[in-house]
N, C-alpha and C positions, 0 to 999 in steps of 0.2 A: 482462555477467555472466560471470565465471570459471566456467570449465568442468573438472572433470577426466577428461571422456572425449569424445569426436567425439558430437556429434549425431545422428551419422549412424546409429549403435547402437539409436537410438530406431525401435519399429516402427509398427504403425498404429494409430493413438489415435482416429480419427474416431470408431468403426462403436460402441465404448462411451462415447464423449462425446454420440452421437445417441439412445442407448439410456437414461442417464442425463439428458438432455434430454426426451424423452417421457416415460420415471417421473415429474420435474418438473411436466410438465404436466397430469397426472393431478392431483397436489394442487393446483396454481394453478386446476386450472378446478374442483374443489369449494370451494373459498377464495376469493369473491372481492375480501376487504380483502389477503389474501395475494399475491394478482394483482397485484391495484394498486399495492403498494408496492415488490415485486419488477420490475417495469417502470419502477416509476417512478426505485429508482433505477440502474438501469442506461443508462434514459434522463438521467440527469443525467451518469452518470459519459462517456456520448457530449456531452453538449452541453458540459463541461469539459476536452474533448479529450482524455480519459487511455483514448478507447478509439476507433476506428476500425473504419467498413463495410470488410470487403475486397471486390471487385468482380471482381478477378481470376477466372476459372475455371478455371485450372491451379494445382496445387500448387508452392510452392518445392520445393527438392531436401530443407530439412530443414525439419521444423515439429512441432509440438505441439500436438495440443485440450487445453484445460486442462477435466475435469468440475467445474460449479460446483452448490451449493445455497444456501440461503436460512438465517439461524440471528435467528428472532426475537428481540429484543427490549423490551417493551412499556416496562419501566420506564422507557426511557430519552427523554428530551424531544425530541430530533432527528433521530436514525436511528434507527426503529423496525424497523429490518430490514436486514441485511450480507448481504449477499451473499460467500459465502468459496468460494474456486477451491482444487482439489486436483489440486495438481502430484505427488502422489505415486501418480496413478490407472497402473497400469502398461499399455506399450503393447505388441502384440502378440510383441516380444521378449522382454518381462518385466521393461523396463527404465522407468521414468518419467521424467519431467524432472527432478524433487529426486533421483536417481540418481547425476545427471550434474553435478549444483549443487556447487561447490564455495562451502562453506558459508560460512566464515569466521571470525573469532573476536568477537565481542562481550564484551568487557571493562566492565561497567558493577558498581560495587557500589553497590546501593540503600541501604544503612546508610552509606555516606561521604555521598552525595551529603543524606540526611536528618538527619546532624550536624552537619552545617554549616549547617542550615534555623533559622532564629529565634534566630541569636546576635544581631541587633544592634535596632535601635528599630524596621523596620520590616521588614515581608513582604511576597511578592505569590508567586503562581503562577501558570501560564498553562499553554494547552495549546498544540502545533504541528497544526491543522487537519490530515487528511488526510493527515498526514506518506509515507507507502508512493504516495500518488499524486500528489505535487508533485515525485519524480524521475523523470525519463525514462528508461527502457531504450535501448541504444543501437539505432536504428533497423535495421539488421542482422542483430540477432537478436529484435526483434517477435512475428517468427513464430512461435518457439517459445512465446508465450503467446495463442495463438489457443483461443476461445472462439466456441461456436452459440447460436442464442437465433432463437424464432419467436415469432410477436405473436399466434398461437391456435393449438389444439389442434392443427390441420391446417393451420397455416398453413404456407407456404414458410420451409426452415432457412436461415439467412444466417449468415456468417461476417465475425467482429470479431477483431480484435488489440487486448490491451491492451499500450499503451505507456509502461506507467509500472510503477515496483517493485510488486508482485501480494503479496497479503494471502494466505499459504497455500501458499508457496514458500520452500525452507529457507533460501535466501540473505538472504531479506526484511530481518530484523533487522538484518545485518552493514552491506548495502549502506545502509538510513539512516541508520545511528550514522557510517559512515566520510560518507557525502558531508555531514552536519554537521560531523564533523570535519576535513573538507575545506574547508567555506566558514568554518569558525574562521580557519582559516590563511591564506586569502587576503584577508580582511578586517580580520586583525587590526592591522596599520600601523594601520587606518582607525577602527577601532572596538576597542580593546584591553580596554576596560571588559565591553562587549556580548562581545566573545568570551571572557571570562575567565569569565564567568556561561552562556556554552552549552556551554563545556568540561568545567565541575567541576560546576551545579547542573541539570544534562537528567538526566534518565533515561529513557531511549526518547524519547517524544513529550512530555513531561512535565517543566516547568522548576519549581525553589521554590526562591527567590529571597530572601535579604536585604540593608535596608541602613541605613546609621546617620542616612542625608541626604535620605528620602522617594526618589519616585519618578520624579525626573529621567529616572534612566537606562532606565524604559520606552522611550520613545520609540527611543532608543540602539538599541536590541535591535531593536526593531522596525524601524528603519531598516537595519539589520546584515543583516537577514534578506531583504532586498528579492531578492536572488537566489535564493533556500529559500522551504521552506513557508510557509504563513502562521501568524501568530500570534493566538490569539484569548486576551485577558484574563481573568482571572477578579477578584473583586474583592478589595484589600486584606485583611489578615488578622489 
């Protein structure tokens, strides 16, 4: 992560990320479909590795609690419930992480990428699963996306780092667009077709695709991608 200020600026974030964590658990433990699924996926996002126990009992010299809540969803068929981190919670110097985030430029126009949608015989769209948590943060600075989380009301706080680009951090956006358009470039020798279709037809996590010779070139893409997120199909259009 590009920073444009020292870390070290950052003051002490704990004492309202544990304050913000106990408000939490006051609604989790009246709710408990709310419980369940806020656990649960936090338990998934540890058993996909994009989040780690710290065990440590000393602090690093610089870190960040990130305050997280919960923003239901019912309509939706598969994650009923996101979990979203606020990197702009400020710490006791009055600075936050998104402060310090040097943000970046994301370049995407959503009417180019949608003119160029259904000029030729066929269609498909796809989505990139989980895109913000199939890139790793660089190990190093981890720390600065530390997160608490206790399994009851009174249970013991325990201390996680997420290690992957974080939903609710102002760099989020720049950093997936460029490392897609980072593995355009190193794969394209290999896959010029599949990288030519995640350059011009993505928009954020979101590909719509034409072509005049059916759907060959799924596979392509999908193979292109073996280094990146995953790609989940949607069907012809």
């Amino acid at each position: 992560m590009a920073l444009n200020k020292d870390p070290s600026c950052l003051g002490n974030s704990k004492d309202i990320a544990i304050r913000r964590l106990n408000s939490l658990w006051k609604q989790l433990s009246r709710d408990s479909s709310y419980l369940s699924l806020y656990a649960e996926f936090l338990k998934e996002y540890e058993e996909l590795g994009h989040l780690e126990r710290v065990v440590e009992s000393s602090e690093p010299p610089t870190h960040y609690y990130i305050p997280h809540h919960g923003v239901l969803r019912p309509e939706k068929l598969t994650t009923k419930l996101r979990i979203v981190f606020n990197g702009s919670s400020p710490t006791t110097t009055g600075k936050s992480l998104n402060d310090i985030l040097l943000k970046g430029e994301v370049k995407e126009d959503v009417f180019e990428t949608i003119s160029r949608f259904r000029r030729h015989k066929f269609a498909f769209t796809t989505d990139i699963q989980k895109m913000y948590r199939q890139i790793l943060i660089n190990p190093d600075q981890q720390d600065l996306q530390r997160i608490i989380w206790k399994h009851g009301l009174d249970a013991e706080i325990l201390t996680y780092r997420l290690k992957t680009v974080t939903y609710g951090l102002s760099n989020a956006p720049f950093l997936a667009i460029r490392t897609l358009q980072q593995l355009v470039k190193d794969e394209k020798s290999r896959f010029p077709l599949a990288s030519e279709t995640l350059l011009y037809d993505t928009y954020m996590d979101d590909m719509a695709c034409e072509r005049s010779a059916g759907f060959g070139d799924c596979s392509t893409i999908a193979i292109a991608t073996e280094r990146g997120p995953a790609i989940l199909w949607n069907e012809p259009s």
